[in-house]
N, C-alpha and C positions, 0 to 999 in steps of 0.2 A: 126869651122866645121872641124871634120876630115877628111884625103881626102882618098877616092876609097885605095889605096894602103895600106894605116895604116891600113884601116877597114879589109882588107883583110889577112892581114900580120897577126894582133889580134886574127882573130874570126879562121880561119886558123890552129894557134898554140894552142889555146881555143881547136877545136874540136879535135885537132890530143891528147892533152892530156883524152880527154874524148871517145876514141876509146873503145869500149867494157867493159866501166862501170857505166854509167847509164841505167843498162838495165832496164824494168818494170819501166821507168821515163818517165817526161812528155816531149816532144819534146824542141828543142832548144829555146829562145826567137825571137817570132815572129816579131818583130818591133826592132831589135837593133839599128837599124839608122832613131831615131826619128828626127833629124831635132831641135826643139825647144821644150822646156819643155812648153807646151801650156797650160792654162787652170789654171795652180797653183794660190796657194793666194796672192792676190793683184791684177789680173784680173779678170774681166766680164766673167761670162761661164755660160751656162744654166743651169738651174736645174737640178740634175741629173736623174729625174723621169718626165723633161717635155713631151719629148714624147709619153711615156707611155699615161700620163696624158690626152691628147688631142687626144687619140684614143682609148681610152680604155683599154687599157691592163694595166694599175697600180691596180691591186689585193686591195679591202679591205676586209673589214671582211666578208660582206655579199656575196663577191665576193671568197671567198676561199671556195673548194668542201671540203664537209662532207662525213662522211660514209653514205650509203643509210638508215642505220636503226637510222641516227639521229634524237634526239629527238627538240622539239623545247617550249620555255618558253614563257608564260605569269601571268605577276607580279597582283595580289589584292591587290587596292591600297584604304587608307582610304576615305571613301566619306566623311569627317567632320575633321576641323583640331584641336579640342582639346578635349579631353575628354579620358574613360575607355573602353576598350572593355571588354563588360561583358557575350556576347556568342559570338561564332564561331563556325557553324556548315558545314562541309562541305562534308559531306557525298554524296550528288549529285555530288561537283563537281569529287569525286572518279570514281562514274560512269557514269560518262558523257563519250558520245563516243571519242575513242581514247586516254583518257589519261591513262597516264603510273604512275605518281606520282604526290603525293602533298605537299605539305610541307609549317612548318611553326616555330617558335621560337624552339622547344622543339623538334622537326626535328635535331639541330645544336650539331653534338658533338664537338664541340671545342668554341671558344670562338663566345659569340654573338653579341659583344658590338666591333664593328668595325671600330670608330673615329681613327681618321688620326693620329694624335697627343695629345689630350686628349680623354677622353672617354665619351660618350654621344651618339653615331650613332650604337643601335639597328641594326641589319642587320634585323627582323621584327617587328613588335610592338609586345610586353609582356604582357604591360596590359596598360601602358599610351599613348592616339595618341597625335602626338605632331604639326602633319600638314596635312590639305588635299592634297594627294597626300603618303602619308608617305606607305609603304610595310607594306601588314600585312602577306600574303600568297604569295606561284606560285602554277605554274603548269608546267609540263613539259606532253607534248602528241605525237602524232606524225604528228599532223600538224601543224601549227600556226593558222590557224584557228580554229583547236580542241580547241586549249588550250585557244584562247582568247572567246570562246562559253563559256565553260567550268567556267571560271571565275566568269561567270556572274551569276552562280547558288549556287556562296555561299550563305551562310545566317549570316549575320553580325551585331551584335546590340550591340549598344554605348548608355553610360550614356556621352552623351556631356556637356561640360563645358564649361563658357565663355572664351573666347580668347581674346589676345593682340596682337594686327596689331600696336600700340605706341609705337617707341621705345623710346621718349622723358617720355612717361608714365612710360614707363619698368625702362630705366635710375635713372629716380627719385625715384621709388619703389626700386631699389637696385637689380632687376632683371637682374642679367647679366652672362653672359654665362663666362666670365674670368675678374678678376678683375683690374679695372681703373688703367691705368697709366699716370705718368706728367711727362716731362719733362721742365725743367726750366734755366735759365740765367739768373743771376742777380735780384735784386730787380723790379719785374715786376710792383708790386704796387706804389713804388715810379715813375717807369717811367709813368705809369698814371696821376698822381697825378699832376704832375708837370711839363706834355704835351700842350703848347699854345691849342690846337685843341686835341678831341677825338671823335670818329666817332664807333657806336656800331650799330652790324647788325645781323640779323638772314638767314639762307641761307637753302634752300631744296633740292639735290642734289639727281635724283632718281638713280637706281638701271641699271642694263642689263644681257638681257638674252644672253648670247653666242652665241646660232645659228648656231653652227656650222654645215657643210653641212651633216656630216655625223651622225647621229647621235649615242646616246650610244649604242654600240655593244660587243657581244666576242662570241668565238667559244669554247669550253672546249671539249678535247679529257683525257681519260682514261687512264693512262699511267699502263704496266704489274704490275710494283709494287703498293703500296698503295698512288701513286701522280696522279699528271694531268698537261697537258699541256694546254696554257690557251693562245690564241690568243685572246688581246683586242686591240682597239683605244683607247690608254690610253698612258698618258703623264709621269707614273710613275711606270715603270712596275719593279720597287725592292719593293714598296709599297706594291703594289697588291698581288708578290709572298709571303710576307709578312702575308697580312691579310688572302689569300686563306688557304697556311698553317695552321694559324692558328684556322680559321674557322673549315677546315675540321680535325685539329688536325695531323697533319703529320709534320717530319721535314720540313725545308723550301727547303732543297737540295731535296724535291721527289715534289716540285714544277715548275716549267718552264714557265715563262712568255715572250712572244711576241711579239712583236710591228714593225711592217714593214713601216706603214705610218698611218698616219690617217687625214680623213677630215676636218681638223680644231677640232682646241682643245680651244685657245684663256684661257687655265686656267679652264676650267670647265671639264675636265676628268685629272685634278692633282690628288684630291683625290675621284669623285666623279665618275669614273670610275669603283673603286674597289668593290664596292656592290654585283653587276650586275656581274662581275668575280667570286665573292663566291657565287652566287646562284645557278649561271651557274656549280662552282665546285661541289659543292652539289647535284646535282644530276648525275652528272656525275661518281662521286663516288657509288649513291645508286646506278643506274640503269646498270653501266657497259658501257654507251654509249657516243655516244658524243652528245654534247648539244649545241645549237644556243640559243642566246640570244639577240634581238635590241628590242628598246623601240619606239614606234610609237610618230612622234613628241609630239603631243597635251599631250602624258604621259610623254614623256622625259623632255618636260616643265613644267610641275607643279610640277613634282618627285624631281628634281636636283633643287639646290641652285643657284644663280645669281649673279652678282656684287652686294657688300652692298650699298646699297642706306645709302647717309649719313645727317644727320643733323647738323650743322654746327654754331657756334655762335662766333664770337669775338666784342672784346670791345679793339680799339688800340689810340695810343697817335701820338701824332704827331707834327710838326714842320710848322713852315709858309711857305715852299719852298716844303712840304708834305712830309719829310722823317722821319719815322718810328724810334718811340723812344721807345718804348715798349707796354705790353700789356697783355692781356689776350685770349686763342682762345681755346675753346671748341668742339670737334667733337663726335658725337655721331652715331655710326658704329650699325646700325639694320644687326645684324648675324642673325639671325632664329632661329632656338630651340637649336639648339646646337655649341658648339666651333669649328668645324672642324679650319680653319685656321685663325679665327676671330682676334687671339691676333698678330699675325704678319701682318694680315693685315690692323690694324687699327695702329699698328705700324707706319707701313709704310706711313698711311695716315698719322699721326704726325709727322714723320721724312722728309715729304714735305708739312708740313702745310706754309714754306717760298719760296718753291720753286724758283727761284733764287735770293732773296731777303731776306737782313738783317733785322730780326727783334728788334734786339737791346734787351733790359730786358724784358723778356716774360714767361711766362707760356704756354706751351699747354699742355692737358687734353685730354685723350680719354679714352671713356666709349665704352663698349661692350653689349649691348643691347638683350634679349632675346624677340621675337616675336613666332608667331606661324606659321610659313611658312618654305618651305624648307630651308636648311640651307644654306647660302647664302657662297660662297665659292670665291677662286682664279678668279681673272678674270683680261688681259692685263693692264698693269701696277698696280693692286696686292694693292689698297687701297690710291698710290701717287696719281693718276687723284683727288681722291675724296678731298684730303689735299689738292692737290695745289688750289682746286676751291673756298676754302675761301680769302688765300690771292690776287688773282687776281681781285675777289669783291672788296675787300678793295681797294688794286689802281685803279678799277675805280671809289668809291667811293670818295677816297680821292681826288683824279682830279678833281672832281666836284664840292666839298665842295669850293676847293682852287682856282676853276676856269681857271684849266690848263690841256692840252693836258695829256692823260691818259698815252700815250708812253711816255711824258717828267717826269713825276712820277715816272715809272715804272723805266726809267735809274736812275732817282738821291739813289734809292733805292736800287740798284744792291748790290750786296758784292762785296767788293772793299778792300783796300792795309786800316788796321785798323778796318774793317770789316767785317771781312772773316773769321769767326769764325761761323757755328752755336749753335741754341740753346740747340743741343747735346750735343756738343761740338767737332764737324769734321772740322779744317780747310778746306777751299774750296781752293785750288791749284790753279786751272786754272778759275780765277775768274774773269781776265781780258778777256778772252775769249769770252764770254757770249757777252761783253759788244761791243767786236768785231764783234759777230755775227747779231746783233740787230743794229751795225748801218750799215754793209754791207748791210744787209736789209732792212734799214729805204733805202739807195739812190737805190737800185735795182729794190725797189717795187715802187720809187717815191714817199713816203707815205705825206710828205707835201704838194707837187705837187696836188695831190691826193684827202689831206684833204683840201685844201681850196677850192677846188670845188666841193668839200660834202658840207661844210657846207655854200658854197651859192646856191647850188640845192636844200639842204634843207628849207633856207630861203625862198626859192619862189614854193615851193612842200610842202603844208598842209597835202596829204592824204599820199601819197610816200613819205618816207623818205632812206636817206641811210647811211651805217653806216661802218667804219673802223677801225679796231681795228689791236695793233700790240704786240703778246705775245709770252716771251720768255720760256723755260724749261730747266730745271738743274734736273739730274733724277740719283740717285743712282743708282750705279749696285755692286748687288751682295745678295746672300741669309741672310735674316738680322738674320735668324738660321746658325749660324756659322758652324754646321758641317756638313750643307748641301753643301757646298762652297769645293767641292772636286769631281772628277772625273777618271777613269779610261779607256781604251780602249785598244784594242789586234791587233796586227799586224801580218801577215801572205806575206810570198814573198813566190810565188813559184815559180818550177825549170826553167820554162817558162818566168821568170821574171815577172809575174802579179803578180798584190799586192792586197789583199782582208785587208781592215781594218773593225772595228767594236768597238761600244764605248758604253757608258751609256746614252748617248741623244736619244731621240725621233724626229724622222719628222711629225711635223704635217704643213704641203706647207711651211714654211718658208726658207727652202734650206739650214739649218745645215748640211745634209750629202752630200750636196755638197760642202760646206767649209771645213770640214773635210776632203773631199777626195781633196779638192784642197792644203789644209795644210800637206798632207803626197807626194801628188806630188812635190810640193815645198823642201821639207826636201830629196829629193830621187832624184830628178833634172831629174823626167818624165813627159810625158803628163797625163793630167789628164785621160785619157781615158785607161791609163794601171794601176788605182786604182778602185778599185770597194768598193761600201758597201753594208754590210749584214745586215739584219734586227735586230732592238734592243731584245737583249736575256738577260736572268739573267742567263742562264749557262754558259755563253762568255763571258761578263763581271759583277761582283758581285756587290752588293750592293751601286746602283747608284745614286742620285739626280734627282728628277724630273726637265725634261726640262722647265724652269721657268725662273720668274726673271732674265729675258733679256740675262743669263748666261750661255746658251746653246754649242753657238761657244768658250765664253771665256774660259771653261772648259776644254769641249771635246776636243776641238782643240787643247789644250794647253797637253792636255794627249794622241791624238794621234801625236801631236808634239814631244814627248818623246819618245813614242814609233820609229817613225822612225826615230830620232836623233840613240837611240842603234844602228839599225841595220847599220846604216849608218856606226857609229863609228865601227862596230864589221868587216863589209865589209872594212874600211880603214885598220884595225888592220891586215885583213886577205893579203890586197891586199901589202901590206909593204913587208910582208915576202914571199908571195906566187910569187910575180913578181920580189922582190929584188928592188923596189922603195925608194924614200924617203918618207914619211907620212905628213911631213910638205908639208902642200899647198897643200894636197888633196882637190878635190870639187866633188861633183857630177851634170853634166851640162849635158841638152840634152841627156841622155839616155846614159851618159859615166862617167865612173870614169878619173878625169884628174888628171894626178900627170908630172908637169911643160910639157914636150914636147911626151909625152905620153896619150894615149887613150885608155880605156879598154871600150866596150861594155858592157853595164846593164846585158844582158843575159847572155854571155860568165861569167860575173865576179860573178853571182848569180849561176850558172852552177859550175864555179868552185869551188866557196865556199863551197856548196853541198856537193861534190865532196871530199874534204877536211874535212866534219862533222863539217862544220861553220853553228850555231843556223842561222837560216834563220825567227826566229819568236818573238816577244816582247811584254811585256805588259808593257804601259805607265800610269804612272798615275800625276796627278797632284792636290793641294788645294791652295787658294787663301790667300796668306799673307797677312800682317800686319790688317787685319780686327779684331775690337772685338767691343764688347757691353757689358755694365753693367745695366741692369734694374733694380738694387736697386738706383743706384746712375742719373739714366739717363743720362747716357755720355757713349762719347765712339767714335770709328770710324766706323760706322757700313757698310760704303759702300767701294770700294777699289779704284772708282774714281768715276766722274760723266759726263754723258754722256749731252750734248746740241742741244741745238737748239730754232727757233726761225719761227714765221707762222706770215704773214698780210693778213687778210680776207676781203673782201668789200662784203655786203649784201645791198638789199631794202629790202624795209615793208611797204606792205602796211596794214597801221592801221586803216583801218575799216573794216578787218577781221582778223587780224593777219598773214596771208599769207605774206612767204617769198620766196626770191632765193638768193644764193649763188653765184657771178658772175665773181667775181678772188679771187684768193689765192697766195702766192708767201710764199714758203719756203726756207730757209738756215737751214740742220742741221749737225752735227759733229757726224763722225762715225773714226775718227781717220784716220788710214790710211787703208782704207778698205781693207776688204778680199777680196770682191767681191761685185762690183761698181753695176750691175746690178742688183743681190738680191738686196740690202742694198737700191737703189733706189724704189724698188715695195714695199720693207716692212716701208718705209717714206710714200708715196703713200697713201699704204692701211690702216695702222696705222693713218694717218689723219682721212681718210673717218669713221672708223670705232670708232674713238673718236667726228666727227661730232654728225654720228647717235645717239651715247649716249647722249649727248647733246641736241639736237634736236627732232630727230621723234620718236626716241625710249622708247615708257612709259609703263610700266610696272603698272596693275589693277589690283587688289585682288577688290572681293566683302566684305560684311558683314559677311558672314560665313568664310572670310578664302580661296575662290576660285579662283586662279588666272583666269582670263578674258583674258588676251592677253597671249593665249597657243600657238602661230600657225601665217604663215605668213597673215590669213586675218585681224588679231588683231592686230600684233607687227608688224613696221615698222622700216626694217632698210636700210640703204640708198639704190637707186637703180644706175644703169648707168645715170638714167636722171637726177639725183640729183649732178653729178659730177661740177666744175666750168666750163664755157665753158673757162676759160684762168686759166690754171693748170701750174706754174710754179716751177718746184723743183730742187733743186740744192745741192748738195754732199757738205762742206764743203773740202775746198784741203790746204794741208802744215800744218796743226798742226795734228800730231801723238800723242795718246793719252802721259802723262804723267806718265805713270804706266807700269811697261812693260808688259804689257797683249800679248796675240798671235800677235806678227808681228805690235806692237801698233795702233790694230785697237778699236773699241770701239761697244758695244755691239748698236743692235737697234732695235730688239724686238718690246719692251714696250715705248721707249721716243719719237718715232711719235705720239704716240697716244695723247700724252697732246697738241699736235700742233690745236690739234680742239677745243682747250678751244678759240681761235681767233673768230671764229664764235659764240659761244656763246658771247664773248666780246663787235663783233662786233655788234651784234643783240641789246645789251644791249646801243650803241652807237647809234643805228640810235632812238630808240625811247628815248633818254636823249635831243636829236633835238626836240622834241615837251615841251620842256621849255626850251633850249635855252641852254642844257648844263647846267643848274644850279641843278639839279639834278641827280642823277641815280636812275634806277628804280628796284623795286623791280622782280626779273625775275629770279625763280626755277625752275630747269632743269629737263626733256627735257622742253625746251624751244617749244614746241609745240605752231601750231597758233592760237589755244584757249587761252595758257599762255600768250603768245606774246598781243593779242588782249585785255585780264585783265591786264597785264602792262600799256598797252599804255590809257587804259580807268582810271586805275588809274592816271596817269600821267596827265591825260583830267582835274582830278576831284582837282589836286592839285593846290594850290595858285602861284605858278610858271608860272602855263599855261597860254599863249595869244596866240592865234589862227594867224596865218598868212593870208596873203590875200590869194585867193586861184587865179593862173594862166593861162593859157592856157596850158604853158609846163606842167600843172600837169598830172599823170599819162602818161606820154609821154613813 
């Protein structure tokens, strides 16, 4: 701490050189004797928008003022999900009161065909519908109510055709939206062949709708030239500026995309955002006005694509001690009508078809599947949940077969020193790890302790049963499209000493732009509270990576890490000559440049710099090394490390209605050496609960025609506050630093809480394998609903295994 005297002596000589030359400048730095650089990376700090948040003033889209002569949209959407439109008439809706325009395919001067990445996604139908829900028309009027009246007065008639809700049908017909890929190791067939034990299963794996709170929205302003500005809740807004461009036919520089925050994204406004931005741009172009655009849930759910619900098959070999000698495993990825991000996601489900587990000489297989529903898109953890839920079958399958605790499986299985290779070919690094965190776990959670009084509560509990499961995850990070694995961000100091940074990542609640702002606090040796962030722009920073694949902080951080490394180094370079210092052993600490027995104030030293014509501003950028992939040869390193962890769930069931609860949980995961211990704790947290709900209550119903059924919260259920454990234990992994030198070697956590809920389904599958005694598993497709639950265990009733126990007093206790 410098003392009263120094500071005075400094700031003193500071102002007497700045006597009558910063005139028309911003006043001195108001906080030069911060005290403690508080709040940087590697501590706990609040969110940077929590307060807002909890009172209302965090602005979203619905919440941003329009001009008063804004116009406002509603979308025509197809009532039938397959067939030809063979009239359109929509003369009424022209002169329905209030509307301004209407529009439809032949409306679009620029491109119409608006997929993410290949092409397939119609911005309206042409002439094939390809889903109920799919855009045929809008409107734009000046109410929201006009235009959703309005709508209702088209006249629309379809030669319908039959449809495929199959995707195991589609599969086998050759119907697929991008073509099958394997990856393999070794002679898989011989490792069958010549396995003591093989064990072959089929697995139904359903889908998930996002939900997020806010739903799809944008505001689209008119900009004097031939552009627009385009405020969406949108997770990828270099995409969107993209497609809008393109859409309306203009460069991409006369476009401007927005992003401030948004309500929860979870993957479903990656690309499925960008529509609803060119439609909104569309008329905001014809009309000269600005345009509002949000989709009322019950539309926003059946329009937008979902998690792919996956189908799942393998056939593995195995050993008398149950370790995995090779094999065969099959997944079959139902996309919807079109590619949007089908082929990387179903990647991804095959590149965690082992998930922390060797599978020795194997084949896996993924097919892309074409249905007739919206196009099933990005959704938290991006296709891994769906992969890793075959092999975690298998080891409790294989436990049962061999008559051993599913946890004791599951370790002898681990990737380990000889193999730790996978079937991609990515040595696993930190593979001893894993193994550390699952047995911290096993004595933390008590899990033997545990289980032997399960399974004698079981013994003498007929209708109640309960169940313990304990499962680990090993989760890639990083974009498995390699040139997405890059980022940039812009740095601003002003005279005042406040720092304004700004990057390529989006907020949606996860608290990246408070990592961000604690990662340039850190680098600059301020409190966090004298860095600020601006909303995500594509004029501020160009052509960015959607915030995805858990990669968010590892990026951005890493590119506003560069950016205020410059200034820092350009501030030492300046402060050498300008004070007559030495430059070795410069630091910046607590709001001072320290050079050995000397202190300069932040303000004073940014003031001088100024002062001097020292660049005061930087653009950082950064991409992710040694990562590559080869999809001709399926090998490669597609991830840059892998993040861990490890969940014990304890559930009841009672089966004779399938009705369950949830009653502890105990987790260990690895986030390296965190940025920020408190985020990183709520996104473990919620990342469970939210991989429960898919599992469990969350099921997703199309009827015969094609119409989704669960559009809305009275249909689709996703966990509530009451569904929480009442003994919720969760715990930060501390002392191992990732391996890789990512930001400050912490490790992303996004996406790899979310597999920590496969436990509860495990464990569900536990308590009803107690009504034979453990000598079985049972068949049990996800969500695990207590209908599902209640067909398991009736199954289980009906099989040669079952003998009924005596039934107790303590039962139902």
């Amino acid at each position: 701490m410098r003392t009263l005297t120094e500071l005075s002596r400094d700031s003193a000589h500071a102002r007497q050189e700045q006597i009558g030359q910063n005139k028309g400048d911003g006043p001195l730095a108001r906080d030069t004797e911060s005290g403690t650089s508080q709040g940087s990376a590697g501590h706990s700090a609040a969110h940077e928008s929590a307060i807002k948040h909890v009172t209302g003033r965090a602005a979203y889209i619905d919440d941003l003022p329009a001009p008063a002569d804004a116009l406002h949209v509603a979308i025509g959407f197809s009532p039938v999900a397959h067939g030809r439109l063979t009239r359109l008439d929509l003369d009424k809706v022209r002169h329905a009161p209030g509307v301004i325009d209407v529009i439809t395919i032949v409306d679009v001067p620029g491109h119409t065909d608006i997929g993410p990445v290949f092409p397939g996604d119609p911005i309206f139908v042409d002439d094939e519908i390809s889903y109920l829900g799919q855009s045929v028309f809008a409107v734009a009027a000046t109410s929201y109510k006009a235009a959703r009246l309005a709508v209702r007065l088209a006249v629309v008639e379809i030669d319908e055709q039959p449809i495929q809700l199959d995707p195991i049908a589609a599969a086998e017909a050759g119907d697929v939206v991008r073509p099958t890929h394997v990856q393999q190791s070794g002679d898989w067939q011989q490792a069958l062949d010549s396995a003591p034990h093989v064990l072959e299963r089929e697995q139904f794996v359903g889908g998930q709708e996002h939900f997020y709170l806010e739903g799809q929205a944008c505001l689209v302003t008119p900009t004097e030239d031939e552009g627009v500005t385009v405020f969406t809740s949108n997770q990828h807004p270099s995409e969107t500026q993209k497609l809008v461009a393109e859409v309306i036919n203009v460069p991409f520089h006369a476009v401007t995309v927005e992003t401030r925050r948004m309500g929860g994204g979870f993957g479903g406004k990656e690309t499925q955002a960008s529509s609803w931005a060119c439609i909104a741009a569309l008329f905001a172009r014809r009309t000269g006005r600005a345009i509002r655009l949000r989709l009322p849930r019950a539309e926003d759910t059946r329009a937008t694509g979902k998690r792919h619900p996956f189908h799942n098959r393998y056939r593995l070999g195995f050993d008398n001690q149950g370790v995995l000698i090779g094999g065969d495993i099959t997944i079959i990825g139902d996309c919807g009508y079109s590619p949007d991000l089908s082929e990387a996601i179903v990647d991804r489900a095959m590149f965690h078809a082992d998930n922390a587990y060797s599978l020795g000489d194997a084949r896996v297989t993924g097919h892309r599947a074409r249905t007739n529903t919206a196009s099933n898109t990005a959704f938290r953890g991006f296709g891994g949940p769906q992969g890793m839920m075959i092999i975690e079958a298998a080891m409790d399958d294989i436990a049962r077969h061999i008559g051993e605790d599913p946890l004791t499986v599951r370790k002898r299985n681990l990737y380990r020193a000889g193999r730790d290779v996978t079937h991609y070919g990515q040595s696993v690094d930190q593979h001893s790890l894993i193994l550390e965190i699952i047995e911290r776990l096993e004595a933390s959670s008590d899990y033997w302790k545990r289980r032997k009084a399960i399974i004698e509560f079981n013994a003498r509990s007929p209708i109640v049963k309960k169940g313990l499961a304990l499962t680990p995850v090993k989760f890639g990070i990083s974009f498995t499209a390699k040139h997405l694995n890059q980022a940039g961000a812009l740095l601003h100091v002003y005279t005042d000493g406040s720092v304004m940074i700004n990057h390529g990542g989006t907020e949606m609640g996860q608290g990246l732009h408070t990592k961000v702002c604690q990662v340039v606090a850190r680098e600059l040796g301020l409190d966090l509270a004298q860095v600020r962030i601006t909303a995500t722009r594509t004029d501020k920073v160009p052509n960015t990576s959607p915030t995805a694949a858990s990669s968010g902080a590892d990026l951005n951080g890493m590119a506003a890490r560069d950016a205020a490394s410059q200034i820092r180094e350009r501030l030492f370079d300046f402060a050498a000559e300008h004070y007559a210092i030495d430059r070795e052993g410069m630091m910046m600490e607590n709001g001072d440049l320290v050079a050995f027995n000397r202190r300069i104030p932040w303000g004073e030293l940014v003031q001088a710099a100024y002062l001097s014509r020292i660049s005061l501003s930087a653009k950082g950028f950064y991409s992710t090394p040694l990562i590559h992939y080869d999809r001709n040869t399926g090998k490669g390193r597609p991830f840059y490390y892998f993040a861990h962890g490890a969940a014990a769930a304890e559930v009841e069931v009672d089966t004779l209605s399938g009705e369950y609860r949830l009653t502890r949980v105990d987790i260990l995961h690895d986030v390296g050496d965190s940025l920020n211990p408190a985020i990183d704790m709520g996104q473990v947290e919620g990342g469970f609960i939210q991989g429960m709900g898919w599992l469990t209550t969350e099921e997703l119903k199309w009827n015969a025609q094609g119409r989704l059924l669960s559009d809305g919260p009275a249909t689709y259920k996703i966990p509530a506050f009451g569904d929480l454990p009442p003994e919720f234990n969760v715990e930060l992994l501390q002392g191992h630093p990732n391996s890789q030198a990512s930001i400050y070697r912490s490790k992303a956590v996004g996406e790899p809480p979310f597999m920590l809920g496969i436990s509860v389904w495990s464990a569900l599958c536990d308590a009803l394998a107690s009504l034979v005694d453990y000598r079985q598993a049972p068949r049990l497709d996800t969500p695990a609903t207590p209908e599902r639950v209640l067909m398991a265990a009736e199954a289980l009733r009906q099989s040669p295994a079952f003998a009924p126990s005596v039934e107790t007093s303590d039962d139902l206790a």
